[in-house]
C-alpha positions as CSV (number, residue, x, y, z in Angstrom):
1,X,-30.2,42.6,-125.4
2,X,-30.5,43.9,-129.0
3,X,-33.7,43.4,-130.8
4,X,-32.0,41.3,-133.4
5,X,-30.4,38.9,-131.6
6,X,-31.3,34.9,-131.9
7,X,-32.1,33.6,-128.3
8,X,-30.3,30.1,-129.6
9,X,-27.6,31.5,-130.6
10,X,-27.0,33.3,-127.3
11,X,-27.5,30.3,-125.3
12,X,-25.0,27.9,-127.6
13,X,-22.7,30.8,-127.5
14,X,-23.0,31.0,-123.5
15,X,-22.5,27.4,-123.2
16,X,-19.5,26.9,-125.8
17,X,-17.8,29.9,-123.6
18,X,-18.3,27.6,-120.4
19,X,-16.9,24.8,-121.6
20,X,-20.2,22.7,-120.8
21,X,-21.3,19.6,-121.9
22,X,-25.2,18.6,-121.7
23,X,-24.8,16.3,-118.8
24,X,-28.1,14.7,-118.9
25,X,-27.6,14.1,-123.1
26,X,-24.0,12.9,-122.0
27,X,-24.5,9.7,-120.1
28,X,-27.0,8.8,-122.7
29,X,-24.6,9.4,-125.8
30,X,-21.7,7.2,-124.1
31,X,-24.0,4.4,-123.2
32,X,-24.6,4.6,-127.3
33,X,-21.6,4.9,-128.0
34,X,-21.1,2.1,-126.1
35,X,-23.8,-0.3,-127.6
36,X,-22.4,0.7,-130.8
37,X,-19.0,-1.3,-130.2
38,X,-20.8,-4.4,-128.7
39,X,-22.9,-4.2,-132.2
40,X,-19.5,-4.4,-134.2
41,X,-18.6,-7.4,-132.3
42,X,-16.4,-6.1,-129.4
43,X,-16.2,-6.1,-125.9
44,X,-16.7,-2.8,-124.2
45,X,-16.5,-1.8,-120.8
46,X,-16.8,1.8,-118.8
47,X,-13.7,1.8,-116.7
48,X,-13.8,3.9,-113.5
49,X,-10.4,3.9,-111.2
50,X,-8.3,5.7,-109.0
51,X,-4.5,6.5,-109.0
52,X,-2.0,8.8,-107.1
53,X,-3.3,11.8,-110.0
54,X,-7.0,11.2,-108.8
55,X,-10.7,9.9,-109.7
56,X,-10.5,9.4,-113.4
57,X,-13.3,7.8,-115.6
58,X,-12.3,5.7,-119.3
59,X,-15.6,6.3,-121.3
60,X,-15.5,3.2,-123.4
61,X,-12.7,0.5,-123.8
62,X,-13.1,-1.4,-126.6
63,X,-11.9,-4.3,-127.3
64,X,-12.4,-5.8,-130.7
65,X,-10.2,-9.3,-131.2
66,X,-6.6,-7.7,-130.3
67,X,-7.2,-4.2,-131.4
68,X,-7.6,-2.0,-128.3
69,X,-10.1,1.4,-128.6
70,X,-10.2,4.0,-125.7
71,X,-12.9,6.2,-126.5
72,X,-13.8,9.5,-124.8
73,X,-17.0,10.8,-125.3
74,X,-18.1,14.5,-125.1
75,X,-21.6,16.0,-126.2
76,X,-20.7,19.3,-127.1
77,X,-22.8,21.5,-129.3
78,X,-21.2,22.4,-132.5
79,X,-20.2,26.3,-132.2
80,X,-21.4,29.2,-133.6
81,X,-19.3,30.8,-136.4
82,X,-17.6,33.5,-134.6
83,X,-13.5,33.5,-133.3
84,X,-14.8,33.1,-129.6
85,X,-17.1,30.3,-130.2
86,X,-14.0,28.5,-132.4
87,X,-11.7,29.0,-129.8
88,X,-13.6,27.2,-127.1
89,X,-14.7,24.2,-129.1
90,X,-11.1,23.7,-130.0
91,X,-9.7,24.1,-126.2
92,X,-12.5,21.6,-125.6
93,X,-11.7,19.0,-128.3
94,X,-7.8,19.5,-127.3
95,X,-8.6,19.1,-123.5
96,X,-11.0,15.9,-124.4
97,X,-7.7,14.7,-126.5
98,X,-5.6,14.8,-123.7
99,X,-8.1,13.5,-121.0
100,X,-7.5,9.9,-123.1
101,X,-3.9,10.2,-123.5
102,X,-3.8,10.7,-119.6
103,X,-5.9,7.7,-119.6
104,X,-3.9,5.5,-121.8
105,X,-0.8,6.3,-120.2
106,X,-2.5,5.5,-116.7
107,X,-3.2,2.0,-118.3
108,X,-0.2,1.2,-119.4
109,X,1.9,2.3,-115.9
110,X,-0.4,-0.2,-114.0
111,X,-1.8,-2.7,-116.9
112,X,-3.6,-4.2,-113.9
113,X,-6.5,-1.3,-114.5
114,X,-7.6,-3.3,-117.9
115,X,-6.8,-6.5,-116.8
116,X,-9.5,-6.1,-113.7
117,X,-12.0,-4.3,-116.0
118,X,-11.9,-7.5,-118.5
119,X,-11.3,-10.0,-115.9
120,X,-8.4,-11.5,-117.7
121,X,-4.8,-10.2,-119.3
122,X,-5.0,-8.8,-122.2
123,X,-3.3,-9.2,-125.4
124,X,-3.2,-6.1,-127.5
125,X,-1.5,-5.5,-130.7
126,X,-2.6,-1.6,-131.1
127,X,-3.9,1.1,-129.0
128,X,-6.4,3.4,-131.3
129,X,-7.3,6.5,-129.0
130,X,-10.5,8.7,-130.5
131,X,-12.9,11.1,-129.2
132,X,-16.4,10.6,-130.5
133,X,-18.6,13.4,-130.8
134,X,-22.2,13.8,-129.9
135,X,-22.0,16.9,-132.9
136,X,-21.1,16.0,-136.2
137,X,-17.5,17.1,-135.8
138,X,-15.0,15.4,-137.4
139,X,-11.0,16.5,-137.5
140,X,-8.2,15.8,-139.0
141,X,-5.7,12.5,-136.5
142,X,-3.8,15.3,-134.1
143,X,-0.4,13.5,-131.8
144,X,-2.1,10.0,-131.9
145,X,-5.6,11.1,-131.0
146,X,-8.2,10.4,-133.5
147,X,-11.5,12.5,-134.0
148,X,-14.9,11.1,-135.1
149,X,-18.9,11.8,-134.2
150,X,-22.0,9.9,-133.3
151,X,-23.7,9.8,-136.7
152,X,-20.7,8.8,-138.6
153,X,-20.1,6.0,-136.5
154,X,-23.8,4.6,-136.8
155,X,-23.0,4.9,-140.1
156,X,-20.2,2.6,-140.1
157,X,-22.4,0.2,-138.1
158,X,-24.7,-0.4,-140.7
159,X,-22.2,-0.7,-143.0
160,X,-23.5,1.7,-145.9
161,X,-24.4,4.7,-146.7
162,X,-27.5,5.2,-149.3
163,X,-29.0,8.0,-150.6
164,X,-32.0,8.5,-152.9
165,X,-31.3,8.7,-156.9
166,X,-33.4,10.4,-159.3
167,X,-32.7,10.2,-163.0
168,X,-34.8,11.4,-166.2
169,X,-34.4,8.0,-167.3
170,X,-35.3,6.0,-164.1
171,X,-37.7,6.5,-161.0
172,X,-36.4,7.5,-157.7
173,X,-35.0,5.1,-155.7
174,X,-32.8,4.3,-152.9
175,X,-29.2,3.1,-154.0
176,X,-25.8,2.0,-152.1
177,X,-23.6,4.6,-152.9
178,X,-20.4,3.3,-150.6
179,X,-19.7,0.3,-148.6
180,X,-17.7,1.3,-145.6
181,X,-16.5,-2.0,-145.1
182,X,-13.7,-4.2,-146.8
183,X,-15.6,-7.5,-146.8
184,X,-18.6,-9.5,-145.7
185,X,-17.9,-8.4,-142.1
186,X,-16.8,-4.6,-140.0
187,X,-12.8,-4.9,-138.7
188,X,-11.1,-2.5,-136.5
189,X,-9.1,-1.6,-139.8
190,X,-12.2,-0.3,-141.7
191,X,-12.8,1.6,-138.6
192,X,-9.3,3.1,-138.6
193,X,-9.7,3.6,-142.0
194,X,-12.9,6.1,-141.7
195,X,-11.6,7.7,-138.5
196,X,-8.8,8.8,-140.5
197,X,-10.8,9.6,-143.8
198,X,-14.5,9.7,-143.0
199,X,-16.6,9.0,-146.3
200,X,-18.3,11.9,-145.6
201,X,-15.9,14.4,-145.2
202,X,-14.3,13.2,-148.6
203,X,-17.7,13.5,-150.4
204,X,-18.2,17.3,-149.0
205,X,-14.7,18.6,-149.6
206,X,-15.2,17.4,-153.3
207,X,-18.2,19.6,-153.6
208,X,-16.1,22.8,-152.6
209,X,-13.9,25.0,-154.3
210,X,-11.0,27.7,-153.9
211,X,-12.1,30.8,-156.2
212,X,-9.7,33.3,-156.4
213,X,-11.5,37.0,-156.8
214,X,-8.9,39.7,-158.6
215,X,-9.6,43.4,-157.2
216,X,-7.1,45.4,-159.2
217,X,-6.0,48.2,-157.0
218,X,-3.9,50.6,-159.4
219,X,-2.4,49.7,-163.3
220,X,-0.3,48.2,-161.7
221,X,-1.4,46.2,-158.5
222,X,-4.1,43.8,-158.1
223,X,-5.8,42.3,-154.9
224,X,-6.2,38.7,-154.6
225,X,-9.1,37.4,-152.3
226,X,-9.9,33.8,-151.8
227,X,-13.3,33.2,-151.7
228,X,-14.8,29.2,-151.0
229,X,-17.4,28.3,-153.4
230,X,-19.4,25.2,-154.0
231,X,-19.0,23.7,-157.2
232,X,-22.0,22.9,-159.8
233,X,-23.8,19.3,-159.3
234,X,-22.4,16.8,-161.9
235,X,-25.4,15.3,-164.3
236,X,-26.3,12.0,-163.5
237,X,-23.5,9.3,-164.0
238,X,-21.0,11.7,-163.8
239,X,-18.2,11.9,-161.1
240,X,-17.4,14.9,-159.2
241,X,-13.7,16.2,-160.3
């Protein structure tokens, strides 16, 4: 081992190349997941079944008036910034993606799955199939699978997002700055609508900037390099461009 080297960073490293999830974290993050629905006002259930393809296990099925969510949860660390490390974590989120497709196609070949779960036949108008993240991760809707995290969806439960203020003209204090939903209660579309646009990825992506650095390379060639920056804070009052 070199003398330099970070014993965290090995260890994430190890386990992102695994594929592993922290088991013991795991169950707990579903069953908050979980409790996160039924706070929204939806029904939830953990659906465990068996078909001709084998032992298969629906993390959370949400149902939220006729708005269907099939959730699978995975508590992966977020990876460190090397190719390897990327590669993994996006093999895992595409295999997570396709573990609820697998899972939505299962219920609609036998319907009888959901049915028995709920203890009655359901009437769905839309299927919305995510994977939450225990890591604040958070990816653009890939074929019909949506991507969103733990933290963002407390978040959304609470229904706003504050931060503290400060102002040479005013003391400190904690102010509203969005309110993630529509009216005076959550639906499934305001839900929808941040799974597909988080409030805070919008907010970040503002802050950042494509600089373009010129290395001329004879009189009559030039280099162009394009280097991310983060843009200056705006004063007070003053939106971000």
């Amino acid at each position: 081992m070199q003398a330099n080297s970070r014993t965290h960073e090995l260890l994430t490293s190890r386990v992102n190349s695994l594929l592993l999830q922290v088991e013991r974290k795991g169950f707990a993050f579903e069953d908050e997941v979980r409790q996160e629905f039924a706070e929204l006002g939806a029904v939830v259930k953990r659906i465990k079944y068996h078909n001709g393809e084998g032992n298969f296990d629906c993390d959370g099925a949400v149902l939220w008036g006729k708005e269907l969510f099939l959730i699978e949860c995975k508590a992966y660390t977020l990876p460190q910034p090397s190719g390897a490390d990327l590669f993994f974590f996006r093999a895992k989120q595409e295999e997570a993606a396709e573990q609820i497709r697998r899972i939505n196609r299962h219920f609609g070949e036998d319907p009888s799955i959901l049915e028995k779960a709920f203890g009655h036949k359901l009437d769905v108008s839309r299927t919305t199939l995510c994977v939450v993240n225990l890591a604040p991760f958070w990816t653009a809707t890939s074929k019909s699978v949506r991507s969103y995290d733990r933290r963002a969806l407390s978040k959304f439960s609470a229904g706003t997002i504050t931060a503290m203020v400060r102002s040479l003209d005013e003391p400190s204090a904690e102010r509203t700055i969005v309110r993630l939903w529509a009216g005076e209660r959550p639906t499934p579309e305001d839900l929808i609508r941040q799974m597909d646009e988080p409030f805070q990825h919008v907010t970040e992506m503002q802050m950042w900037g494509i600089r373009q650095i010129i290395v001329p390379v004879s009189n009559d060639l030039v280099m162009i390099s394009p280097a991310l920056e983060r843009r200056p804070d705006p004063t007070p009052g003053e939106p971000r461009q």
